[in-house]
Backbone as a ProteinNet text record, in pm:
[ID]
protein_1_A
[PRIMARY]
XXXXXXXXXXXXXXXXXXXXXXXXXXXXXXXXXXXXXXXXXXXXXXXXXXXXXXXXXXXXXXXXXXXXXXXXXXXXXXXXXXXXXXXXXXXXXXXXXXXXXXXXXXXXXXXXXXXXXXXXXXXXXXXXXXXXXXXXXXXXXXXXXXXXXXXXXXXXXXXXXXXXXXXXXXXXXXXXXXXXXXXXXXXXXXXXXXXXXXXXXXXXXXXXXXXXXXXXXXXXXXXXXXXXXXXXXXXXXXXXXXXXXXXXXX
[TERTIARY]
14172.6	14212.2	14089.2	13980.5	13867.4	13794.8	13796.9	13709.9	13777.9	13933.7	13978.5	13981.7	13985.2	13947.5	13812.7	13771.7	13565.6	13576.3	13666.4	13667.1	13713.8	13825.1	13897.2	13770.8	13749.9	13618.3	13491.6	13477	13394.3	13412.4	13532.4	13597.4	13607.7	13664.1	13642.9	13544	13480	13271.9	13243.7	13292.2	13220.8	13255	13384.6	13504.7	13497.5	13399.2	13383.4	13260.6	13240.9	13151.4	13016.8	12918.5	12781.5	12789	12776.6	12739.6	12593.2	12525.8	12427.6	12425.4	12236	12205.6	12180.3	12202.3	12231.3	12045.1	12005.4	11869.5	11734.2	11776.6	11674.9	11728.2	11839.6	11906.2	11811.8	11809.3	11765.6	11607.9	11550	11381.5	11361.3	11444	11410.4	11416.6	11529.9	11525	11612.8	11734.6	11876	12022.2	11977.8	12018.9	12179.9	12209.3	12376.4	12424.2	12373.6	12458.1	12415.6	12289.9	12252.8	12402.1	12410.4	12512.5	12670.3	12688	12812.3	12830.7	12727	12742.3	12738.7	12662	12651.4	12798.1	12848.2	12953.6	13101.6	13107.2	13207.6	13176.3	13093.6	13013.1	13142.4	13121.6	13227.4	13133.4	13013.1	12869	12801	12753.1	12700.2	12574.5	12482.7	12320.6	12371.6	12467.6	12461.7	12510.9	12619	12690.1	12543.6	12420.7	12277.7	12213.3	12199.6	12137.4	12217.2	12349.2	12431.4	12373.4	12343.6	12363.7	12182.9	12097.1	11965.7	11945.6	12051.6	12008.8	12079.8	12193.9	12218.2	12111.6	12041.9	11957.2	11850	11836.1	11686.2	11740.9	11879.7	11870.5	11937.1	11937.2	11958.8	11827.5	11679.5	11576.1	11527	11522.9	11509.7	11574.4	11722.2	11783.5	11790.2	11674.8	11730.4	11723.9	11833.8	11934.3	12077.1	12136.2	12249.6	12339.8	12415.9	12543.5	12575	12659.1	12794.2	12702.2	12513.7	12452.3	12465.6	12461.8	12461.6	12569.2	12674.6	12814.6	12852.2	12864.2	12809.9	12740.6	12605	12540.7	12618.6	12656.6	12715.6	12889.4	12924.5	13002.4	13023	12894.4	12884.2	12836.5	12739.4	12693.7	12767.6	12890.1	13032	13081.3	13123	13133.8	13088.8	12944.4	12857.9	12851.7	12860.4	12869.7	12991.9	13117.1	13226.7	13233	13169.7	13188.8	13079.7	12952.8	12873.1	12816.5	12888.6	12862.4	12685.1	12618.5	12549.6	12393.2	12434.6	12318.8	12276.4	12117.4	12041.5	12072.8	12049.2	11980.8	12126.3	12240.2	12407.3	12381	12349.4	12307.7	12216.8	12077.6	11982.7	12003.1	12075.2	12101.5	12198.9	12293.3	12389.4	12345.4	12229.9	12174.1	12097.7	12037	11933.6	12024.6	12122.7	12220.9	12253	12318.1	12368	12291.7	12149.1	12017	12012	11991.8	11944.4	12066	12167.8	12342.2	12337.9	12253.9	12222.9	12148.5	12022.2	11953.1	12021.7	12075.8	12191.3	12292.3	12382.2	12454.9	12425.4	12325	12258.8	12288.4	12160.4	12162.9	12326	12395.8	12474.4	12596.4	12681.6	12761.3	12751.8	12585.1	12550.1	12585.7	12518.6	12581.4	12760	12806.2	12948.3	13005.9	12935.7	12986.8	12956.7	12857.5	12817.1	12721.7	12645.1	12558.9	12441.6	12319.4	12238.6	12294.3	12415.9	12469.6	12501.4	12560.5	12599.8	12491.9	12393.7	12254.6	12212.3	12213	12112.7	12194.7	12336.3	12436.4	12375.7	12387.2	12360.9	12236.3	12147.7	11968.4	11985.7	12005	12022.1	12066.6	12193.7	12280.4	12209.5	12131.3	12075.4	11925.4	11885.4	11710.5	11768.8	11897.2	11950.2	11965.9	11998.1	12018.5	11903	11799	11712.1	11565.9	11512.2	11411.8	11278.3	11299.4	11173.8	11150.4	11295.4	11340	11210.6	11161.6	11036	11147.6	11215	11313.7	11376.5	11407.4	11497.2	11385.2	11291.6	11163.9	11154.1	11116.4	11078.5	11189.5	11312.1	11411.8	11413.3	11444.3	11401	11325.5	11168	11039.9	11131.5	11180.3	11198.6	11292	11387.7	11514.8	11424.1	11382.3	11332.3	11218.1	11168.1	11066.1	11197.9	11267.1	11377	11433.9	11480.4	11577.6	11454.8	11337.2	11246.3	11242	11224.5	11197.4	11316.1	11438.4	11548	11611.6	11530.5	11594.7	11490.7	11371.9	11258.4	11291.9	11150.5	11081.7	11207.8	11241.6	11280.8	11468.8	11487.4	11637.7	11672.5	11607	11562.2	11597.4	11508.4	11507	11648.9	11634.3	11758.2	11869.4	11925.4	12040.6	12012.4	11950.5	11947.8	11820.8	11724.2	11621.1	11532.2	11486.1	11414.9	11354.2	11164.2	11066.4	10969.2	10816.6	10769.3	10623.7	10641.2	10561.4	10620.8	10773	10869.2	10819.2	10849	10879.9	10725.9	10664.2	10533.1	10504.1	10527.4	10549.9	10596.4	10722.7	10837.7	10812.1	10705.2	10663	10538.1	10440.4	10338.1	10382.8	10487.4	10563.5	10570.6	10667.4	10694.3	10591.4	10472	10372	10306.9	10303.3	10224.7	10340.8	10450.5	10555.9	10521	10554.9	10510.9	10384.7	10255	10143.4	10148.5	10188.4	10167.5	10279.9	10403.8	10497	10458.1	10430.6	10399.2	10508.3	10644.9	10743.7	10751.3	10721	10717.6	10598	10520.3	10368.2	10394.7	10498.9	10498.6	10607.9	10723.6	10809.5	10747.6	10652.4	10572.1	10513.4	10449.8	10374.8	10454.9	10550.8	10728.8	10762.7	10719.6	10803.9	10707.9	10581	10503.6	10437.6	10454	10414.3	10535.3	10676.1	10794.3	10760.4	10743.8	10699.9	10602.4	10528	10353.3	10270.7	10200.1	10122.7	9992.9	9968.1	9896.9	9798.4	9915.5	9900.3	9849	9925.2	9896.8	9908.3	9785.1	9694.1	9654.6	9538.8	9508.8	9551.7	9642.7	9772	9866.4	9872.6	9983.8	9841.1	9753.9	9634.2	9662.6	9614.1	9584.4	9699.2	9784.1	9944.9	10021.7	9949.3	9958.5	9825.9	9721.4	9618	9657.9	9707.1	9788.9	9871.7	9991	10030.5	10022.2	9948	9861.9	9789.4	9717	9628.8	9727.2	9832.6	9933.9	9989.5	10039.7	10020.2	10241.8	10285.2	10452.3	10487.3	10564.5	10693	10800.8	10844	11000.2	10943.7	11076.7	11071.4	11030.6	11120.8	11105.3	10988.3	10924.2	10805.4	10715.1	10729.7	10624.2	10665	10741.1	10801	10739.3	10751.3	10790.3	10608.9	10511.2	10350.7	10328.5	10387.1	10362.9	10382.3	10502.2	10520.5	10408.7	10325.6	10278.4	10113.4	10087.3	9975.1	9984.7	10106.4	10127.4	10097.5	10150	10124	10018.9	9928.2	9760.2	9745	9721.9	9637.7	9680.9	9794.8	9816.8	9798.8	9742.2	9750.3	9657.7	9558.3	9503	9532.4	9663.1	9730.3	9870.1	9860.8	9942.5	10069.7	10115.5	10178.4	10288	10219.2	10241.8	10300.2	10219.2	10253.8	10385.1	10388	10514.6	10619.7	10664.5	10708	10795.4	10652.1	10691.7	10760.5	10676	10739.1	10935.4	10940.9	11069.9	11198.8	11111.3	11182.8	11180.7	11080.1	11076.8	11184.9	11202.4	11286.5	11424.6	11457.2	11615.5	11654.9	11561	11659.2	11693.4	11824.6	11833.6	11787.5
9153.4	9294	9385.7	9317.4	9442.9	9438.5	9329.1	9318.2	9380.6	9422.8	9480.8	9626.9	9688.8	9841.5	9878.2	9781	9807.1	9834.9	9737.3	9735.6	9867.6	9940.6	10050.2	10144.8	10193	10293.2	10254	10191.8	10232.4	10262.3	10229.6	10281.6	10390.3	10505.4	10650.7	10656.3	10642.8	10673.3	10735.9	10567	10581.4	10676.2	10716.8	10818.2	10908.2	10994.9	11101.2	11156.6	11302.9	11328.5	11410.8	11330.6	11339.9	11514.7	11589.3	11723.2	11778	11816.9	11834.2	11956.9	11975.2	12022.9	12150.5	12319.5	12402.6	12465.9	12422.6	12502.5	12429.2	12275.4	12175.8	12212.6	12292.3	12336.8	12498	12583.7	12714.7	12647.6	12569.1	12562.1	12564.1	12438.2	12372.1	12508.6	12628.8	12744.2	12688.6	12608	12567.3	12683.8	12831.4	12913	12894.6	12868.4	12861.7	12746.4	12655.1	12555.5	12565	12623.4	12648.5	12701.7	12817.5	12967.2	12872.8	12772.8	12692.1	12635.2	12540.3	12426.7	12505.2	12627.7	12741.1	12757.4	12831.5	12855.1	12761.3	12652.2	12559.8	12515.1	12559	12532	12641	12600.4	12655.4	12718.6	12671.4	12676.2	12844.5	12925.6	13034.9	13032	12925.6	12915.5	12879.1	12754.4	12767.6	12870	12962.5	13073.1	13181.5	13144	13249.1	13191.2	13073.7	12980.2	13061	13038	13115.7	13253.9	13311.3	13440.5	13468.3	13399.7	13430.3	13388.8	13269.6	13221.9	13296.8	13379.1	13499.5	13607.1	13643.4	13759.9	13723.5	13587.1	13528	13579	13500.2	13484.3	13653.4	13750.1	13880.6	13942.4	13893.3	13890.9	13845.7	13715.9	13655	13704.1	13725.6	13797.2	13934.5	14018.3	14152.1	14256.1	14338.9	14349.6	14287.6	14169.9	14134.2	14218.3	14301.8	14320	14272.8	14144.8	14047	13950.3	13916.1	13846	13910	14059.3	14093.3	14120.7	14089.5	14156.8	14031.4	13862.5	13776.6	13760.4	13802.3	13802.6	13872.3	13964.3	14093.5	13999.9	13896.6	13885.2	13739.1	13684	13558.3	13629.6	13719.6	13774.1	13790.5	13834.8	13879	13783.6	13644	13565.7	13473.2	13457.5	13434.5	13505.1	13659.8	13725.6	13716.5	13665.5	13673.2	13495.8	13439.6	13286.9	13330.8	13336.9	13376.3	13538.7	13597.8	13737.3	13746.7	13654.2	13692.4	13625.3	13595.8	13535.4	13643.4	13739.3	13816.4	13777.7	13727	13650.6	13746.6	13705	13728.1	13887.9	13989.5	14104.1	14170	14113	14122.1	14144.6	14013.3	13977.2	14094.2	14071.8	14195.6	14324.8	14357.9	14492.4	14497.2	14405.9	14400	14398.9	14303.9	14310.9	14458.1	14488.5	14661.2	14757.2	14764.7	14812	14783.4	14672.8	14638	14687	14649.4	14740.3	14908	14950.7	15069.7	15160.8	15053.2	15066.9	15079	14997.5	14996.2	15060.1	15128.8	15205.6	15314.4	15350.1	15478.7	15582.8	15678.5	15713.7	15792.1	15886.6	15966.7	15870.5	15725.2	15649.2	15539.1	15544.2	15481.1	15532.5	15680.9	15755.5	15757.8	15780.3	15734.9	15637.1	15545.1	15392.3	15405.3	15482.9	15447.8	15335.1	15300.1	15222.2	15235.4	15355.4	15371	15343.1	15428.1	15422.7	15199	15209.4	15062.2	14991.4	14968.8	14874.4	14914.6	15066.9	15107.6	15015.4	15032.8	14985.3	14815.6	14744.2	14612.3	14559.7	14626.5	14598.3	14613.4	14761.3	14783	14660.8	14571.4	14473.9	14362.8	14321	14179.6	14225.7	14351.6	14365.3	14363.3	14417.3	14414.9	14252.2	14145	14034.3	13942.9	13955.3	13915	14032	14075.8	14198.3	14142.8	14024.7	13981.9	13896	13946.7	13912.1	13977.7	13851.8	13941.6	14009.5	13912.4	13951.3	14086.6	14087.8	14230.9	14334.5	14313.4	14413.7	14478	14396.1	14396.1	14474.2	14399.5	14513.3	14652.4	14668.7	14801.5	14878.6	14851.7	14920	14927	14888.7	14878.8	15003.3	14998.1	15094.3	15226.4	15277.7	15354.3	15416.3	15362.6	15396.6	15429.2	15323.3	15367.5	15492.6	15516.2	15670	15741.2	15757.8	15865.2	15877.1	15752.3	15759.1	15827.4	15772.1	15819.3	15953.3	16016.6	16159.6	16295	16232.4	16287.4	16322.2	16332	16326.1	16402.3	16512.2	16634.3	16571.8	16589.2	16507.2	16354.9	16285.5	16108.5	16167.2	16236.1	16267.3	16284.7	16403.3	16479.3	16441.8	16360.7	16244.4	16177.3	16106.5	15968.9	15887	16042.3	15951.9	15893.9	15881.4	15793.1	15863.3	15790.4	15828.7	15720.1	15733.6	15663.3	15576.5	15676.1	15622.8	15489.6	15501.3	15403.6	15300.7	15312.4	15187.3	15154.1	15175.6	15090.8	15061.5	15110.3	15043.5	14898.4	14903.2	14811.6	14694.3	14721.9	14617.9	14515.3	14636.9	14595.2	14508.2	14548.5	14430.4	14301.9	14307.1	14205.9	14072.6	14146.5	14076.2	14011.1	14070.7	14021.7	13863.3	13903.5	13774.4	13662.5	13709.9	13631	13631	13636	13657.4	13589.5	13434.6	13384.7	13419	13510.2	13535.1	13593.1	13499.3	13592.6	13693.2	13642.2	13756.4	13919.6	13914.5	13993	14080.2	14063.8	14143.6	14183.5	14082.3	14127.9	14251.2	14209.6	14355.4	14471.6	14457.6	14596.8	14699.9	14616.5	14642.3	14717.1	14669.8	14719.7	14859	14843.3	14976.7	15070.3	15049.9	15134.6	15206.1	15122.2	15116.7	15197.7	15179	15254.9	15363.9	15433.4	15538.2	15640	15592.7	15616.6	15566	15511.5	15399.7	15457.8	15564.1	15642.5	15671.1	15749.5	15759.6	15643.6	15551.2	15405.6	15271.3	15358.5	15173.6	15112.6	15142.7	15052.3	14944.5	15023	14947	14816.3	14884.3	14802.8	14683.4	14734.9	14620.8	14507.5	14560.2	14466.3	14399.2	14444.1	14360.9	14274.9	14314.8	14215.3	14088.7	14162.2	14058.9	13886.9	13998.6	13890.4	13794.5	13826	13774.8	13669.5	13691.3	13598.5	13502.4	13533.2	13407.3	13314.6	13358.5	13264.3	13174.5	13068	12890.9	12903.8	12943.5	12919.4	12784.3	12782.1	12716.7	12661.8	12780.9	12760.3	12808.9	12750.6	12854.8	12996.8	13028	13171.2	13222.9	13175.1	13219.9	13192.1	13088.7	13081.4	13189.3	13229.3	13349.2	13509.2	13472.2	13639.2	13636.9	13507.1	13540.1	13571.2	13533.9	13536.9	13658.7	13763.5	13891.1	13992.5	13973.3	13992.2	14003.5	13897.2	13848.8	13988.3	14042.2	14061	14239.8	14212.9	14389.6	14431.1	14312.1	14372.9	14415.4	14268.7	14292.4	14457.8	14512.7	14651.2	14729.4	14773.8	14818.7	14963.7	14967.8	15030	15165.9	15070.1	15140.5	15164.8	15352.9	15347.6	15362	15403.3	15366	15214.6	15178.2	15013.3	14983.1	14996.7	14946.1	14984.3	15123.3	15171.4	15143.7	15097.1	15021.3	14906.5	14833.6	14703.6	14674	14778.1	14778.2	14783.7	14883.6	14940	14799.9	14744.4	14604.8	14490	14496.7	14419.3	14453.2	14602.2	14648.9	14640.8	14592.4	14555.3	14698.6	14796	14911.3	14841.8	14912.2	14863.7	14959
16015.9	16009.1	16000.9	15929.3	15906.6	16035.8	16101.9	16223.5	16350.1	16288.9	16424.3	16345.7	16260.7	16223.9	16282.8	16264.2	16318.6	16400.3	16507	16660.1	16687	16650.5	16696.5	16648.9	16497.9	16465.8	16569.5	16635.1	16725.1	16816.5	16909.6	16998.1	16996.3	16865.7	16889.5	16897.8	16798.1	16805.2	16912.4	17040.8	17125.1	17234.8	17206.2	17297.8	17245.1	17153.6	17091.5	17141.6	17249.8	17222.3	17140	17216.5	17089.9	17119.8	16982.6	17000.3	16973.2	17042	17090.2	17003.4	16894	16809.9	16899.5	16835.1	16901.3	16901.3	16760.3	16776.2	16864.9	16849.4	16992.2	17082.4	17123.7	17266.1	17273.6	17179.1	17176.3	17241.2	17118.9	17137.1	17247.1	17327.7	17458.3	17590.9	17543.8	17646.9	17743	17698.3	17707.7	17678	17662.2	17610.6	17644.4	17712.1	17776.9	17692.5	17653.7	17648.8	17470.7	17428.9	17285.5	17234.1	17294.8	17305.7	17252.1	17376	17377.1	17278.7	17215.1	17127.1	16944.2	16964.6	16836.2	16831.9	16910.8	16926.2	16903.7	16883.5	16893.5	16703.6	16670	16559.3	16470.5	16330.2	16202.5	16104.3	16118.6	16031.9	16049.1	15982.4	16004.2	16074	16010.6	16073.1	16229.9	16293.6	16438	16523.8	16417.3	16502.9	16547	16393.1	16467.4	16566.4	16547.3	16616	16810.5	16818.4	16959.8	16973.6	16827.8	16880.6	16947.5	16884.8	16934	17067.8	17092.5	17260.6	17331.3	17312.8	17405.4	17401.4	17299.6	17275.3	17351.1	17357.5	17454.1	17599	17672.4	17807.6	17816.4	17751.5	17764.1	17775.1	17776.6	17767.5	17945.3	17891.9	18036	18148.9	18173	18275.6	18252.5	18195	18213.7	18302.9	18300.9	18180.3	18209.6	18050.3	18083.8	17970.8	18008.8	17914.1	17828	17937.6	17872.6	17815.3	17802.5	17730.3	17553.7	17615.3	17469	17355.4	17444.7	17382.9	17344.8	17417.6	17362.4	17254.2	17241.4	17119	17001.6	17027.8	16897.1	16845.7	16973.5	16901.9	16816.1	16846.6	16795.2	16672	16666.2	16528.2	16419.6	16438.5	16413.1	16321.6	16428.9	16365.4	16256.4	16256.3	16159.6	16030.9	16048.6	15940.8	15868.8	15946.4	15886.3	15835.6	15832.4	15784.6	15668.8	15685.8	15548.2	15545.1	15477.1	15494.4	15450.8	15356.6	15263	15368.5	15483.2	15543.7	15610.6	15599.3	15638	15786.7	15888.3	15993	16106.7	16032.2	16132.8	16122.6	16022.5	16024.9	16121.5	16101.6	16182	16349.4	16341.7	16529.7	16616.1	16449.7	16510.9	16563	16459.3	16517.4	16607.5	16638.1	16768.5	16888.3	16877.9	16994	17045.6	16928.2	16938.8	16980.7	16981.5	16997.6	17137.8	17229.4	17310.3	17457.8	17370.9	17455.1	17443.8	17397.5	17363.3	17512.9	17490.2	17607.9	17734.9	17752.4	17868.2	17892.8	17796.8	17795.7	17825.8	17754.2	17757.8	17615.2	17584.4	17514.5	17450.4	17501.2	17543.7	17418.7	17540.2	17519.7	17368.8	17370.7	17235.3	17097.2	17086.9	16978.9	16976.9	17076.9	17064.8	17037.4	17055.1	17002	16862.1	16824	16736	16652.2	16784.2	16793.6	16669.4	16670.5	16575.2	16453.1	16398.2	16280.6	16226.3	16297.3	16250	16282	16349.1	16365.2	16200.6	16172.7	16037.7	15959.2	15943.9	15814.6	15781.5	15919.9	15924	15889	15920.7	15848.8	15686.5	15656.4	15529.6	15450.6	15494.3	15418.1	15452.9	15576.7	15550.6	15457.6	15437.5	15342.5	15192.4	15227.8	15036.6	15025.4	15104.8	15075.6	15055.1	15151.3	15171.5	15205.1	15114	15132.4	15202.9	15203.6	15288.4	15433.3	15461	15591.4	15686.4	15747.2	15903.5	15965.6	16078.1	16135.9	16096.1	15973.3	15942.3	15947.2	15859.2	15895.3	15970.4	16102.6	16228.1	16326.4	16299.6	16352.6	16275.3	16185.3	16119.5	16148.1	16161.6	16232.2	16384.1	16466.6	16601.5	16612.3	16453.9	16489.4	16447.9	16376.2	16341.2	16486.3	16538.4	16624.3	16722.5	16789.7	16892	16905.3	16777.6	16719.6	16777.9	16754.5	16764.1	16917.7	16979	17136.8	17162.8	17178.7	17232.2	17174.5	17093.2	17016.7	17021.8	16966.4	16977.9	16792.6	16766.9	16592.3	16522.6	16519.8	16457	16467	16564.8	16608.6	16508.6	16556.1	16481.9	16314	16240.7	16115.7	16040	16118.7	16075.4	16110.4	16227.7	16206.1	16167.4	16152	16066.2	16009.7	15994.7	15900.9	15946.1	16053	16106.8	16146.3	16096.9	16148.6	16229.9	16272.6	16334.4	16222.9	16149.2	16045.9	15944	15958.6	15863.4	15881	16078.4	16146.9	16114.5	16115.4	16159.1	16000.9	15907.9	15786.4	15770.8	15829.6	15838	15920.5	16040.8	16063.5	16042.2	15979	15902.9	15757.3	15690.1	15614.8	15662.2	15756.8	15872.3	15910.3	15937.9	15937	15832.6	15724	15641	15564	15611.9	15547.4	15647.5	15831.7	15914.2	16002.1	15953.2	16030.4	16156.5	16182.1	16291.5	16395.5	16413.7	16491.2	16587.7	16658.4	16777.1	16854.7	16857	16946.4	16812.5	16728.3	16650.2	16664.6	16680.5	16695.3	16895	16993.3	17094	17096.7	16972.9	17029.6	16931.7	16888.4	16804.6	16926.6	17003.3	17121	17203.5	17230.7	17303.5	17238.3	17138.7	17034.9	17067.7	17054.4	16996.5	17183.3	17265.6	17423.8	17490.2	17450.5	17480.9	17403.2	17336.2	17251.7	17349.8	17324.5	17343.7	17384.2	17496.1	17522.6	17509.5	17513.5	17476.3	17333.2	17311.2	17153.6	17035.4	17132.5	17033.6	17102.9	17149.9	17295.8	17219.1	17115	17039.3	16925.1	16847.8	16817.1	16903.9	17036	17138.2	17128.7	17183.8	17242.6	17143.9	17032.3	16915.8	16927.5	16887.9	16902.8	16987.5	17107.4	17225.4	17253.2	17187.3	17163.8	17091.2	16992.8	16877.4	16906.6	16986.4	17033.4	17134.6	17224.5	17336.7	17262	17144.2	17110.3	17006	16983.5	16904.9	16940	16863.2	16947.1	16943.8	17105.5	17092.9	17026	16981.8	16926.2	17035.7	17047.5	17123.6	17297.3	17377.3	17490.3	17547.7	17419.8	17458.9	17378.7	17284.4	17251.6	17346.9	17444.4	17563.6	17678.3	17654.6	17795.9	17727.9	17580.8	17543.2	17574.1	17517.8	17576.9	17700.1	17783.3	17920	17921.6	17913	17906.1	17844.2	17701.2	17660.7	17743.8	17785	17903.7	18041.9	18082.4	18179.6	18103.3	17989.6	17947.8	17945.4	17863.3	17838.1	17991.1	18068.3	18219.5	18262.9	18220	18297.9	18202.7	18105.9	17993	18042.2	18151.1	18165.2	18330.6	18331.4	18455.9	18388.7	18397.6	18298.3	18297.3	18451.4	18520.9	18547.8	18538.8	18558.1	18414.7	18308.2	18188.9	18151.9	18200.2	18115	18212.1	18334.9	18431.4	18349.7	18309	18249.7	18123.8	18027.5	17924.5	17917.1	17993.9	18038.5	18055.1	18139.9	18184	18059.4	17978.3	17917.1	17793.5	17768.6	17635	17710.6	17833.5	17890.7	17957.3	17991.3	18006.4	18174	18216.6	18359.5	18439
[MASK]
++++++++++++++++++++++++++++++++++++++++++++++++++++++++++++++++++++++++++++++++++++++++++++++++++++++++++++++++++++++++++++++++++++++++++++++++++++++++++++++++++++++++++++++++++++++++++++++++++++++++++++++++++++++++++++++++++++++++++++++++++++++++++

């Protein structure tokens, strides 16, 4: 009898399939099938684990929408399995941020986009105050509002200045010095802004980035991007071209 229970428990075993780890799917730059296997997931860390590999191939293919509405709604879900995990907050707002871009300024405030990205940072820094990630989005939202409003506008709806952000990401850094996609979307922020105003800043920040040793996929894509900003950094034209493409606008 025990040798035929064995026999059958392996039989499912073996008629069961293997589910494939969602964040060696993210590293590898497997984003679709990361996305899938996060997703089929009950767990909060793989529902982030989905939501960052949509935020990647919303990156890689941009600009995708339905990559990001995807993302916002795997975020969703994560936050609603562990409300208290910084990370499902974070993503959410970057998602919302990046659908922003695309929508356009106008349709964003109507969604109500700025407002709820702010609500969602706020609740993953109260959870976790030393979130890079949250930081980093924070500095991003704060600089964004300014681009897309201008100084005086930004404030006075909602607070946001350009001095915050670069606070917020100078935090950021000092928690994660070696991040390189973090020092590349500073560069993004501060290059969408002003490339001008704050070349030397972008430089440095894209410097940084380039000499940092990737990790993942997309930390080898977001350098390559980074590589491609310096080389034009001096055509200024070009840069802000790129930048453009690189922050998803379509």
């Amino acid at each position: 009898m025990k040798a035929l229970l064995a026999a059958i428990s392996l039989a499912i075993l073996a008629a069961a399939p293997l589910r494939a780890d969602p964040l060696a799917l993210y590293r590898a730059g497997d984003y679709e099938k990361a996305a899938a296997e996060g997703a089929r997931s009950s767990t909060a860390p793989d529902l982030v684990v989905a939501t960052r590999a949509m935020l990647a191939q919303s990156m890689v293919r941009s600009p995708c929408l339905d990559c990001l509405k995807r993302a916002a709604e795997l975020a969703r879900r994560a936050i609603a399995t562990a409300p208290g995990l910084a990370e499902g907050h974070v993503f959410l707002a970057v998602a919302l941020g990046y659908e922003a871009r695309i929508v356009g300024v106008m349709q964003a405030r109507r969604n109500g986009f700025p407002e709820e990205a702010k609500r969602e940072l706020d609740i993953a820094l109260k959870d976790d105050p030393s979130n890079p990630w949250g930081l980093a989005a924070l500095g991003g939202w704060n600089i964004e509002v300014v681009r897309g409003g201008g100084s005086v506008l930004a404030q006075w709806l909602y607070g946001a200045n350009v001095e915050a952000g670069r606070k917020e990401f100078a935090a950021a850094f000092k928690v994660a010095p070696d991040n390189l996609v973090l020092r590349y979307q500073y560069a993004l922020s501060l290059g969408g802004l002003d490339s001008q105003t704050y070349r030397e800043d972008v430089k440095d920040a894209l410097a940084s980035a380039i000499s940092g040793k990737p990790q993942t996929a997309y930390e080898i894509f977001a350098q390559g991007r980074a590589r491609e900003l310096l080389a034009a950094l001096d055509d200024r034209a070009k840069f802000e071209q790129l930048v453009r493409r690189d922050q998803g606008y379509p």
